[in-house]
Residue frames as a rotation matrix with the C-alpha (Angstrom) as fourth column:
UNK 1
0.295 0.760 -0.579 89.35
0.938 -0.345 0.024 38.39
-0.181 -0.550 -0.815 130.52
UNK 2
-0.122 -0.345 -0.931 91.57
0.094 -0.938 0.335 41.51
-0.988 -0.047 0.147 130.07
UNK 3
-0.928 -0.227 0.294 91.69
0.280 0.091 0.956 40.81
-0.244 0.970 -0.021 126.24
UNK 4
-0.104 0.990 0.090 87.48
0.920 0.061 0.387 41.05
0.377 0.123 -0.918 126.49
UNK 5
0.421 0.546 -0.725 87.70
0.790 -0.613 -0.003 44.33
-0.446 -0.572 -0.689 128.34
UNK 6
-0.494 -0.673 -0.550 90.29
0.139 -0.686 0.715 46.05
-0.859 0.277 0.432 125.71
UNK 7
-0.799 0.243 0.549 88.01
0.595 0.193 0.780 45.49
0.084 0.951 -0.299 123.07
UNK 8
0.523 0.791 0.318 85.17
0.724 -0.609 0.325 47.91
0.450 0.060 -0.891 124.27
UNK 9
-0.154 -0.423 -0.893 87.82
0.622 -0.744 0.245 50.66
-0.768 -0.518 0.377 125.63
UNK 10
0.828 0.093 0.553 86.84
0.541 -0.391 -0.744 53.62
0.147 0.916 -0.374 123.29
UNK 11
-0.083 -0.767 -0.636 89.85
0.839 -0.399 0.371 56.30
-0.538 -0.503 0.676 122.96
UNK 12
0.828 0.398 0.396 89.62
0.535 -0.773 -0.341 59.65
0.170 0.494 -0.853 122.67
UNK 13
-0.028 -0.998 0.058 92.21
0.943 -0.007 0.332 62.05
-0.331 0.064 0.941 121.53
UNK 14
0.753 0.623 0.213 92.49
0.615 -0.550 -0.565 65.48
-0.234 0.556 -0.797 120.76
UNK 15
0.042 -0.842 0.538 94.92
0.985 -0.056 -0.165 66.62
0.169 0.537 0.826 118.28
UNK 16
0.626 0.071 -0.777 96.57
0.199 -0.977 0.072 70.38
-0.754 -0.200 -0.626 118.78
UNK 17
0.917 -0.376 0.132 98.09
-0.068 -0.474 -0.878 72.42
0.393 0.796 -0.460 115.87
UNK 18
0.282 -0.918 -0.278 101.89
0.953 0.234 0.195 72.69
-0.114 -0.320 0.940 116.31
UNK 19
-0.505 -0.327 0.799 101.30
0.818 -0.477 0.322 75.74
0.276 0.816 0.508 114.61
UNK 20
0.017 0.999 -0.028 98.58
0.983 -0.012 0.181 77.38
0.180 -0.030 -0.983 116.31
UNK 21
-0.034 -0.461 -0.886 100.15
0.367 -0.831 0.418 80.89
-0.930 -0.311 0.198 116.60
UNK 22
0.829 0.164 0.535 99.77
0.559 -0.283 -0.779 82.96
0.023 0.945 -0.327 113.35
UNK 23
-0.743 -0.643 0.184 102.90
0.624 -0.766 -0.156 85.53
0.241 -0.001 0.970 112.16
UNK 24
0.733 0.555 -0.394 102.29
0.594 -0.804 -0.026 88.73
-0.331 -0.215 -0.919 113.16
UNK 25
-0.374 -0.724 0.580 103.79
0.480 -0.686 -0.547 92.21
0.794 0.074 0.604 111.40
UNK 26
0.552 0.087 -0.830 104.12
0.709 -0.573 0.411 94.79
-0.440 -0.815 -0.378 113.36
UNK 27
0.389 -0.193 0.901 104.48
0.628 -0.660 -0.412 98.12
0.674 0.726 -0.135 111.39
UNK 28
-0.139 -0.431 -0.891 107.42
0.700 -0.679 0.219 100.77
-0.700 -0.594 0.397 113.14
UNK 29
-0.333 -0.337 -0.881 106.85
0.354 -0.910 0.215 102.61
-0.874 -0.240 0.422 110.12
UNK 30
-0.039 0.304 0.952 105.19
0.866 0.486 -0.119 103.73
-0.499 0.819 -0.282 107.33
UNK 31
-0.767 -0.021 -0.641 105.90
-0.233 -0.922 0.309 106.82
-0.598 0.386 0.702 104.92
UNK 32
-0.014 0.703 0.712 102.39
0.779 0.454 -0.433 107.57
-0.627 0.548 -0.554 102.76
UNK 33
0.979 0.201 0.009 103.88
0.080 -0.349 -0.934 109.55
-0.185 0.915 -0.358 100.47
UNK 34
-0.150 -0.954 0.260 107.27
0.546 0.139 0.826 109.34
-0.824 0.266 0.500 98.16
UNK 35
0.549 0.179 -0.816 108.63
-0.288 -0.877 -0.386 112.12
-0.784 0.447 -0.430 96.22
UNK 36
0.989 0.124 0.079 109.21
-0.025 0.671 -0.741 110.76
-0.145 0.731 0.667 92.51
UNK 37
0.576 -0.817 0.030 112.59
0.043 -0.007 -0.999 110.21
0.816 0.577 0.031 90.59
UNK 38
0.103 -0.516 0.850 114.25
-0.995 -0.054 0.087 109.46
0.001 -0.855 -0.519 94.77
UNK 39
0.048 -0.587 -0.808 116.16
-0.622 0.615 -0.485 106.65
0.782 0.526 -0.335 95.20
UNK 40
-0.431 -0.505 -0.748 116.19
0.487 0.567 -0.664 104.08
0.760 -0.650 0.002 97.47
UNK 41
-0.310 0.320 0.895 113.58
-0.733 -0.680 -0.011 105.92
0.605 -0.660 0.446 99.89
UNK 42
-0.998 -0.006 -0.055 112.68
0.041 0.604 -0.796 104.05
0.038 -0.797 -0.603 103.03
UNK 43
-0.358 0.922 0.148 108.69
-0.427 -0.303 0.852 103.54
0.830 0.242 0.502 102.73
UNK 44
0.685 0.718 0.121 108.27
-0.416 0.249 0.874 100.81
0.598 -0.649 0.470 105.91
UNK 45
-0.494 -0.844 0.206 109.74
-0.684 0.231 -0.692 99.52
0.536 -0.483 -0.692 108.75
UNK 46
0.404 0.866 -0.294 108.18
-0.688 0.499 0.526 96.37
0.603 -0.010 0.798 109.95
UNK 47
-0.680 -0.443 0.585 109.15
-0.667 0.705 -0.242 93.38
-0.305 -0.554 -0.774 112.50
UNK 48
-0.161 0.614 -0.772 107.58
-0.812 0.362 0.457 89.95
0.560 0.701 0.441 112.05
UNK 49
-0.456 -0.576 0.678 107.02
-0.865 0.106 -0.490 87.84
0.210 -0.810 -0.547 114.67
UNK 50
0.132 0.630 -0.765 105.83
-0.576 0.677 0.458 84.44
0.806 0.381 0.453 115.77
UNK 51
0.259 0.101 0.961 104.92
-0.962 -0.062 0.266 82.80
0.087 -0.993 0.081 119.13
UNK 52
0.965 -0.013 -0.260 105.71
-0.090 0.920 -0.381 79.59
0.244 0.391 0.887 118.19
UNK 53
0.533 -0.817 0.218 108.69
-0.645 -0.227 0.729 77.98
-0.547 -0.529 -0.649 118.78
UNK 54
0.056 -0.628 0.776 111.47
0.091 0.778 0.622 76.14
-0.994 0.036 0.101 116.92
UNK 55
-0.818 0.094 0.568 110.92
0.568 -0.025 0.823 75.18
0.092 0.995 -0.033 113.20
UNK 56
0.093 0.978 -0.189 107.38
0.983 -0.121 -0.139 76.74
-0.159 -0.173 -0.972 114.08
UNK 57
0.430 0.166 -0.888 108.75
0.603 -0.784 0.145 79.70
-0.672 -0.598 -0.437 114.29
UNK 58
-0.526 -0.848 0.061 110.72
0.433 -0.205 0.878 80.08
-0.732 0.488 0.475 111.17
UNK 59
0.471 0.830 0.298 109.29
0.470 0.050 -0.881 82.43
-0.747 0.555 -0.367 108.59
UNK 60
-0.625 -0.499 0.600 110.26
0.777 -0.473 0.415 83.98
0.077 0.726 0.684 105.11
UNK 61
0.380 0.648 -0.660 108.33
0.077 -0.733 -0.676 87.60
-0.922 0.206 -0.328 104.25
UNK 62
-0.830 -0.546 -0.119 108.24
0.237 -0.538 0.809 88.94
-0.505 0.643 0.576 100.80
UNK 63
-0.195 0.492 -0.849 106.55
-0.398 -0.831 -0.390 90.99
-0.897 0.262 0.357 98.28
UNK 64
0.866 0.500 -0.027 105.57
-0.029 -0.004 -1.000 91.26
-0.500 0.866 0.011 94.52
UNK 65
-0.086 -0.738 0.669 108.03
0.714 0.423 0.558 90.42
-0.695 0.525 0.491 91.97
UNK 66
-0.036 0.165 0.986 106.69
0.991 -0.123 0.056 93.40
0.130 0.979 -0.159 89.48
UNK 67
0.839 0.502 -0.211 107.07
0.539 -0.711 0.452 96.04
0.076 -0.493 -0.867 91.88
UNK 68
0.555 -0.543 0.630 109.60
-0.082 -0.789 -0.608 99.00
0.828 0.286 -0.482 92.28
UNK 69
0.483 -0.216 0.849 110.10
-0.874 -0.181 0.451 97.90
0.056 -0.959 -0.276 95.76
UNK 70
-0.142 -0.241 -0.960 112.46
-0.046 0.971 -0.236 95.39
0.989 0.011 -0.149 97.27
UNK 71
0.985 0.160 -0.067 112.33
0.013 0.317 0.948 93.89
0.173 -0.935 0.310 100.89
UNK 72
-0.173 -0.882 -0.439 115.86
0.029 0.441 -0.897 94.01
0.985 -0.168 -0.051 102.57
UNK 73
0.609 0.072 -0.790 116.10
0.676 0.474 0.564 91.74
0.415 -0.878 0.240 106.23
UNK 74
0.346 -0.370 0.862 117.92
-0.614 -0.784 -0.090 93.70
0.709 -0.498 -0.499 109.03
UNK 75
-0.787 -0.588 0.189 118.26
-0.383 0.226 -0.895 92.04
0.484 -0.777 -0.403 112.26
UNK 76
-0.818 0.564 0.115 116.17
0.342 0.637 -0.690 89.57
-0.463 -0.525 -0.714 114.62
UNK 77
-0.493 0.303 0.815 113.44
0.843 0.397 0.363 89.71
-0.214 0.866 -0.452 111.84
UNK 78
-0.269 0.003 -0.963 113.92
-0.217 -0.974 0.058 93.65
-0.938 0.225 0.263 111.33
UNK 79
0.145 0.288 0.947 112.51
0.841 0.467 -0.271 94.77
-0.520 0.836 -0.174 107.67
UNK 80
-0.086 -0.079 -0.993 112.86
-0.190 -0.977 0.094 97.37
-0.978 0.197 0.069 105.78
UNK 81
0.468 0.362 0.806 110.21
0.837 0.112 -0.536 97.96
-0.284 0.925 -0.251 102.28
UNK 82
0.071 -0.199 -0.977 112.43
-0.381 -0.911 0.158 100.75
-0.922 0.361 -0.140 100.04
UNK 83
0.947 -0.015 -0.319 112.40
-0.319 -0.120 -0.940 101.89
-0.024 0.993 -0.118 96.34
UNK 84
0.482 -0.639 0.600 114.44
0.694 0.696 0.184 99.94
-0.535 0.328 0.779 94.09
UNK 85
-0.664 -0.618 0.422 114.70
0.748 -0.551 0.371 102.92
0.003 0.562 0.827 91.75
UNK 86
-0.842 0.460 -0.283 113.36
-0.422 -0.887 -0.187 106.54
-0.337 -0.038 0.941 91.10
UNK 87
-0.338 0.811 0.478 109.79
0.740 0.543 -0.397 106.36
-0.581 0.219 -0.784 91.04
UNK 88
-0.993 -0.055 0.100 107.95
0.113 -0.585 0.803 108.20
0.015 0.809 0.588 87.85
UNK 89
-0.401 0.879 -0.259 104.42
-0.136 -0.337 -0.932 109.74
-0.906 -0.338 0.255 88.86
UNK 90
0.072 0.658 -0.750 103.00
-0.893 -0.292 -0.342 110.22
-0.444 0.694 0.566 85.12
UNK 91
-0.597 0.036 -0.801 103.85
-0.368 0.875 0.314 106.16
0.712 0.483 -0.509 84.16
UNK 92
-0.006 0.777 -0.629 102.13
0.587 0.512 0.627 105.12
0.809 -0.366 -0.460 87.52
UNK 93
0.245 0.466 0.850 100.63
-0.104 -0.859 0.501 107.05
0.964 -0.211 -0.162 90.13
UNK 94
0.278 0.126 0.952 99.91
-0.870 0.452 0.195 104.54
-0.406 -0.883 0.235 93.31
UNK 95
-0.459 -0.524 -0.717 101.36
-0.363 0.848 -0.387 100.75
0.811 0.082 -0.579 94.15
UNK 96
0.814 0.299 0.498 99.44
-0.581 0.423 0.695 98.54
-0.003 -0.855 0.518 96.18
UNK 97
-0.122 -0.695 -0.709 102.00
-0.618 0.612 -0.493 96.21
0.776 0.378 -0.505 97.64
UNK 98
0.803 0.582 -0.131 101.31
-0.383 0.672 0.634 93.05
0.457 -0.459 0.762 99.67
UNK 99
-0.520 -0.740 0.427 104.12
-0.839 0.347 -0.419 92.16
0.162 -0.576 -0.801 102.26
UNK 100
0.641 0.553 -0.532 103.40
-0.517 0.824 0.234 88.03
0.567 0.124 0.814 102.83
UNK 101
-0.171 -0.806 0.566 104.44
-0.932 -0.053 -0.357 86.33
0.318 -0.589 -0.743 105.68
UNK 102
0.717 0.363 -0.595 104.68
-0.272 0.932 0.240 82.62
0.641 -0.010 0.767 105.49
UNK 103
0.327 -0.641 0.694 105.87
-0.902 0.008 0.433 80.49
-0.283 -0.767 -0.575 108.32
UNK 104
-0.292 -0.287 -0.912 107.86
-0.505 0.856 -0.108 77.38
0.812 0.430 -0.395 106.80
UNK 105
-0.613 -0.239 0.753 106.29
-0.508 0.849 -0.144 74.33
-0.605 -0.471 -0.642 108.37
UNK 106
-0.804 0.108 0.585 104.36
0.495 0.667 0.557 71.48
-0.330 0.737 -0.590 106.75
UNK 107
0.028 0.996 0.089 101.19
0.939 -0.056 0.339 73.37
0.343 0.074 -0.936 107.49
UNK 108
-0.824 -0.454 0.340 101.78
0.481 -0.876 -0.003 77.14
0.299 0.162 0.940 106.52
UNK 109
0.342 0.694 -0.634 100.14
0.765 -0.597 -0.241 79.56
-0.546 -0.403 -0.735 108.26
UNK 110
-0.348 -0.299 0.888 99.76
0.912 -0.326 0.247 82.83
0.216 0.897 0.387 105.81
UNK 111
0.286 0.512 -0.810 99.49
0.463 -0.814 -0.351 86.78
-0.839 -0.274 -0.470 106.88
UNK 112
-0.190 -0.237 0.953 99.15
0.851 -0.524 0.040 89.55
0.490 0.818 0.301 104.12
UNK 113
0.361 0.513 -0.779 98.84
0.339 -0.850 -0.404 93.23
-0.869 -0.118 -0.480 104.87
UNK 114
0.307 0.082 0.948 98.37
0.933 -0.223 -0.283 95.41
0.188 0.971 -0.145 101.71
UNK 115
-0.515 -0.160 -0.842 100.25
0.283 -0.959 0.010 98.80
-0.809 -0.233 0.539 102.18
């Protein structure tokens, strides 16, 4: 009799992301203009953050690979975008660069902002 009534039980379930919290940047700074042939100039200051918890919460940031700029980490996910070397106005003018914040779980969640 119980065996006859488990067989019409339907079950419903509803699945939640683990993930369900995008990164967020959060810009402390941003310089929109750099004076050429200066080294090492600070251009952003940026935090990254994620409501998630645990592995959920773990992300990487980085940039372009072809760019003058490098990314260097700081502290509780402090950034800081500065010139790699002197920049040269008459070889290129402007640099779009794309800061990309992926959070490492099976099922990446992906922010860009273009400076």
């Amino acid at each position: 009799m119980v065996e006859d009534f488990l067989e019409n039980v339907l079950w419903w379930s509803h699945v939640t992301d683990i993930n369900d919290n995008p990164p967020e940047l959060l810009m402390s700074s941003l310089t929109s203009s750099i004076a050429e042939n200066s080294a090492e100039t600070i251009v952003a200051v940026f935090r990254i953050r994620d409501k998630d918890s645990g592995n959920n919460a773990k992300m990487v940031c980085s940039i372009q690979d072809d760019l003058p700029f490098v990314l260097k980490p700081s502290v509780e996910n402090f950034y800081t975008l500065v010139t790699e070397r002197p920049l040269d106005r008459e070889s290129r003018a402007e640099y779009n660069v794309t800061i990309t914040t992926i959070v490492c779980t099976i099922s990446p969640a992906i922010v860009e902002l273009v400076l």
